[in-house]
SETI-447346 format. One record per residue (C-alpha): residue number from 0; residue in three letters; x negated, y, z. Coordinates in steps of 0.02 Angstrom, whole numbers. Layout:
N
k=NUM&r=ALA&xx=X&yy=Y&zz=Z
...
***
This chain:
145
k=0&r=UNK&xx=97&yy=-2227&zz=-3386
k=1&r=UNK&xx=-50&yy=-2197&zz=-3476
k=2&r=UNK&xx=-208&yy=-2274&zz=-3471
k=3&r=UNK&xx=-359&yy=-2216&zz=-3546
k=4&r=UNK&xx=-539&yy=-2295&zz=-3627
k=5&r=UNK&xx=-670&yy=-2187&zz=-3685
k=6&r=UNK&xx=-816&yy=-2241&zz=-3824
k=7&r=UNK&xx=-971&yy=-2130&zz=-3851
k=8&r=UNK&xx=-1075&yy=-2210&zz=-4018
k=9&r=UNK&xx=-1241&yy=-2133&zz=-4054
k=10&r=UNK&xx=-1305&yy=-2181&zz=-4249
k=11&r=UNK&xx=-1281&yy=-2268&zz=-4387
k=12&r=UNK&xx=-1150&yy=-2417&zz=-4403
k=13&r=UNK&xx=-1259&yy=-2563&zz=-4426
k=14&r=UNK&xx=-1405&yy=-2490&zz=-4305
k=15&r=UNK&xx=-1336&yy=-2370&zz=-4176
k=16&r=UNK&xx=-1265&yy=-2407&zz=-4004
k=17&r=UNK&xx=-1110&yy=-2365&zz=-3914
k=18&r=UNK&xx=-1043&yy=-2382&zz=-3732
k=19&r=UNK&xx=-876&yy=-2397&zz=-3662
k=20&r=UNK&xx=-816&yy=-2331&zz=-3517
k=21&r=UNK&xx=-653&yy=-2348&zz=-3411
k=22&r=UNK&xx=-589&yy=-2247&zz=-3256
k=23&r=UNK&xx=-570&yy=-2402&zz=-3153
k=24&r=UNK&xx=-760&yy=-2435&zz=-3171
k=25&r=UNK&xx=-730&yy=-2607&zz=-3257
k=26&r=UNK&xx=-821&yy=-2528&zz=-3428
k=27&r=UNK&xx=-965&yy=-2419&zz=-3351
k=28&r=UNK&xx=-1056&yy=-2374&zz=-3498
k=29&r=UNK&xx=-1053&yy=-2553&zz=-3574
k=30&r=UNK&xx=-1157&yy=-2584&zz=-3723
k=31&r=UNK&xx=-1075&yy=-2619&zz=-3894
k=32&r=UNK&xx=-1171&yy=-2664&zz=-4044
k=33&r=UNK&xx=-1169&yy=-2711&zz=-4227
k=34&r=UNK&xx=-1243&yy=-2864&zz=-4161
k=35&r=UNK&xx=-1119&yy=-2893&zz=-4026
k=36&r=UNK&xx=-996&yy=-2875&zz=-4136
k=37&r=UNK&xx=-1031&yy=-2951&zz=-4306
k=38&r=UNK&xx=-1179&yy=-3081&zz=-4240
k=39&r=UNK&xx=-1177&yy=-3126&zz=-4082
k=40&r=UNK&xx=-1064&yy=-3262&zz=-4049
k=41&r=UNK&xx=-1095&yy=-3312&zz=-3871
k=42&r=UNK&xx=-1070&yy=-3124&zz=-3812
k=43&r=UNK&xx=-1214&yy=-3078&zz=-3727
k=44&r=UNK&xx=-1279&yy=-2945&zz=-3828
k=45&r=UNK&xx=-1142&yy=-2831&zz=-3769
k=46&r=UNK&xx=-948&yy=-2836&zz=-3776
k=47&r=UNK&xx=-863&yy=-2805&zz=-3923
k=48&r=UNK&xx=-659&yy=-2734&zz=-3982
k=49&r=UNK&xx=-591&yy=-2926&zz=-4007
k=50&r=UNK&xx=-654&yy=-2969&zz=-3846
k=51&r=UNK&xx=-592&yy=-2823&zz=-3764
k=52&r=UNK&xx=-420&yy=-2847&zz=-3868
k=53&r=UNK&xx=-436&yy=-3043&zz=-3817
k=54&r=UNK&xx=-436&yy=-2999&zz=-3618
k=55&r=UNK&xx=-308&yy=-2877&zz=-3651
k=56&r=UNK&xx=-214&yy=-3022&zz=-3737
k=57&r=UNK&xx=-226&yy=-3128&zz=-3614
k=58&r=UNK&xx=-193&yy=-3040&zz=-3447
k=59&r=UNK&xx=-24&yy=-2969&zz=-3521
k=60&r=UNK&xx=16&yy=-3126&zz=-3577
k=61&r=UNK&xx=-15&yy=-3221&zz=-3404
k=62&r=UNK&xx=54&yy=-3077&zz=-3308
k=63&r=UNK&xx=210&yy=-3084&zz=-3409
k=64&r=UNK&xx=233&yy=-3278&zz=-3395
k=65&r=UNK&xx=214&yy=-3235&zz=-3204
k=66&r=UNK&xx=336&yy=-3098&zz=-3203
k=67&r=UNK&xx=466&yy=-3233&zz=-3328
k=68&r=UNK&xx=465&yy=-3356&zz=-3197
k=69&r=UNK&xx=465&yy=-3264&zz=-3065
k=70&r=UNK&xx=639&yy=-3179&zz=-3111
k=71&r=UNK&xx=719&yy=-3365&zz=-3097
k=72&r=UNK&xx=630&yy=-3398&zz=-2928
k=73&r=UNK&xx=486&yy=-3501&zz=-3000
k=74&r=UNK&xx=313&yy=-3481&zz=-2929
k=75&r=UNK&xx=150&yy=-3503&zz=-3052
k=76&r=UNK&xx=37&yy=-3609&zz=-2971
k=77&r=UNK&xx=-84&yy=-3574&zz=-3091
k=78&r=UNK&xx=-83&yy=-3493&zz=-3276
k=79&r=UNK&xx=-256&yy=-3508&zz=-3366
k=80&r=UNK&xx=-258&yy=-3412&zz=-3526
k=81&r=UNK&xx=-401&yy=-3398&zz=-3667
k=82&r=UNK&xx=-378&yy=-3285&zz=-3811
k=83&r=UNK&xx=-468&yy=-3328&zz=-3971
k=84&r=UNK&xx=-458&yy=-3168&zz=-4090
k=85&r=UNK&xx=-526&yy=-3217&zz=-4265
k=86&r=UNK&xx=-622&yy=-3064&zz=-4347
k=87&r=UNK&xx=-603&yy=-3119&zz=-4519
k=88&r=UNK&xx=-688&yy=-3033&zz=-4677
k=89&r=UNK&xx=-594&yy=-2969&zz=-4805
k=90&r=UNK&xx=-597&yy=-2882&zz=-4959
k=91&r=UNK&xx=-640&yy=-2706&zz=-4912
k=92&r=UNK&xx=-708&yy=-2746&zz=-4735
k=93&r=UNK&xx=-632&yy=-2845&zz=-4595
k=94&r=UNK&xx=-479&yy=-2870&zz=-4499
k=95&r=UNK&xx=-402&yy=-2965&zz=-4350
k=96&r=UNK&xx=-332&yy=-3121&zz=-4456
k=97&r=UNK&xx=-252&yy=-3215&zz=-4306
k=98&r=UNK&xx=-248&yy=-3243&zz=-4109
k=99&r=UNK&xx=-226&yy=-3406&zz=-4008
k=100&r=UNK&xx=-163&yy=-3403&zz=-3843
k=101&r=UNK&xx=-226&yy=-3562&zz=-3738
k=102&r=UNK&xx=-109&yy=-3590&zz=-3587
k=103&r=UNK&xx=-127&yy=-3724&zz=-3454
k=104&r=UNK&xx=-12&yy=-3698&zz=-3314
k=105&r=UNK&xx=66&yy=-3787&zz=-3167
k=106&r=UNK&xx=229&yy=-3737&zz=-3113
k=107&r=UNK&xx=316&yy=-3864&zz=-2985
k=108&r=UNK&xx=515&yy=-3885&zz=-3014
k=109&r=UNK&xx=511&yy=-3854&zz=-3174
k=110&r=UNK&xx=507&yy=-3963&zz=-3344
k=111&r=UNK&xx=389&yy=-3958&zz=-3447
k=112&r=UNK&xx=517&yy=-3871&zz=-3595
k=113&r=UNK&xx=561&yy=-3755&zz=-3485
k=114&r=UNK&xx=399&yy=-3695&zz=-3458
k=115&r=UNK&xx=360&yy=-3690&zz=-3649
k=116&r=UNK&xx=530&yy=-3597&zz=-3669
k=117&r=UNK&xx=460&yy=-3455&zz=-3545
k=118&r=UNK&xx=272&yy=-3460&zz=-3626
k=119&r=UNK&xx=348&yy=-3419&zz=-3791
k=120&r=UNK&xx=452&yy=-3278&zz=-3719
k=121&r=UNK&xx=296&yy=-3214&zz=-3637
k=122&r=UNK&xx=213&yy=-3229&zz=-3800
k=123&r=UNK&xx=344&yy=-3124&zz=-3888
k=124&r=UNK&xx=376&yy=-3025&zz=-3756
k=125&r=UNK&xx=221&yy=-2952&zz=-3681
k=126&r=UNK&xx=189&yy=-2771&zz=-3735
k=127&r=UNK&xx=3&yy=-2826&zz=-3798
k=128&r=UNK&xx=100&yy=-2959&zz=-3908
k=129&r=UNK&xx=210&yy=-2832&zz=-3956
k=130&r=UNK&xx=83&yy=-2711&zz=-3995
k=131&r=UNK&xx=-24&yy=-2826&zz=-4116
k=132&r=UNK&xx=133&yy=-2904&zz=-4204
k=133&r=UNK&xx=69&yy=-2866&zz=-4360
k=134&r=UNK&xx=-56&yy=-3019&zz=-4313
k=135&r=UNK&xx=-9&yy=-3205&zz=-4311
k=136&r=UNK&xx=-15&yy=-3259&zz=-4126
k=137&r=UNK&xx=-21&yy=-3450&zz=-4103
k=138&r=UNK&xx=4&yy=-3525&zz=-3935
k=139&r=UNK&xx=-60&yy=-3693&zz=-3875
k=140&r=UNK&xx=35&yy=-3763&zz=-3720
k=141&r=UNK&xx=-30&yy=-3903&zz=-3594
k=142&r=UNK&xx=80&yy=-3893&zz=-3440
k=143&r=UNK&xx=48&yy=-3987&zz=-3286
k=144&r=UNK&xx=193&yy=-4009&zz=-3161
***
């Protein structure tokens, strides 16, 4: 499998303009931005990497706990994920300095350890986790039977 993303940026760094596009149509030319990036914190101005990497993050992780439970006959209720990803500055530019994974979920017939044991093999086993290992990912579990 391969899936594909495809950026077109027109300008300079601080004042040009990009768009992203996807094949299933969920980026159609969406606007990036300096300012969605670097600025504008409640995302409206555009979508930005981090976010992009942050739903990434998330959906694997969810679909992962999912597919962990599922394998010992457990059915999620519900799994609500947020990922934060902290663009930090840093000598010489920026980088991704950490992620937290937020996970409610309701599973019935199972304890509430159990369920943290499978969140945090979801955590380190999701090929998004995998792929950004190089990044501290903490996870924050409230579990609701």
């Amino acid at each position: 499998m391969k899936r594909k993303a495809h950026a077109v940026w027109k300008g300079t760094g601080q004042d040009g303009k990009g768009t992203l596009t996807t094949p299933s149509g969920v980026l159609d030319r969406t606007a990036y931005t300096f300012k969605a990036r670097f600025e504008d914190e409640d995302g409206k101005a555009g979508t930005n990497p981090e976010e992009l990497i942050g739903a990434a993050h998330a959906g694997c992780f969810a679909m992962a706990l999912s597919f962990g439970l599922q394998q010992d006959g457990h059915k999620a209720e519900e799994l609500d994920v947020t990922a934060t990803v902290s663009l930090d500055q840093v000598e010489g530019g920026f980088e991704i300095g950490s992620i937290k994974l937020d996970l409610t979920g309701k599973v019935h017939g199972i304890s509430e350890d159990q369920f943290k044991e499978y969140a945090q093999g979801a955590k380190e086993g999701c090929p998004i986790s995998k792929a950004l290992k190089a990044v501290p990912i903490a996870l924050d579990i409230t579990f609701k039977s």
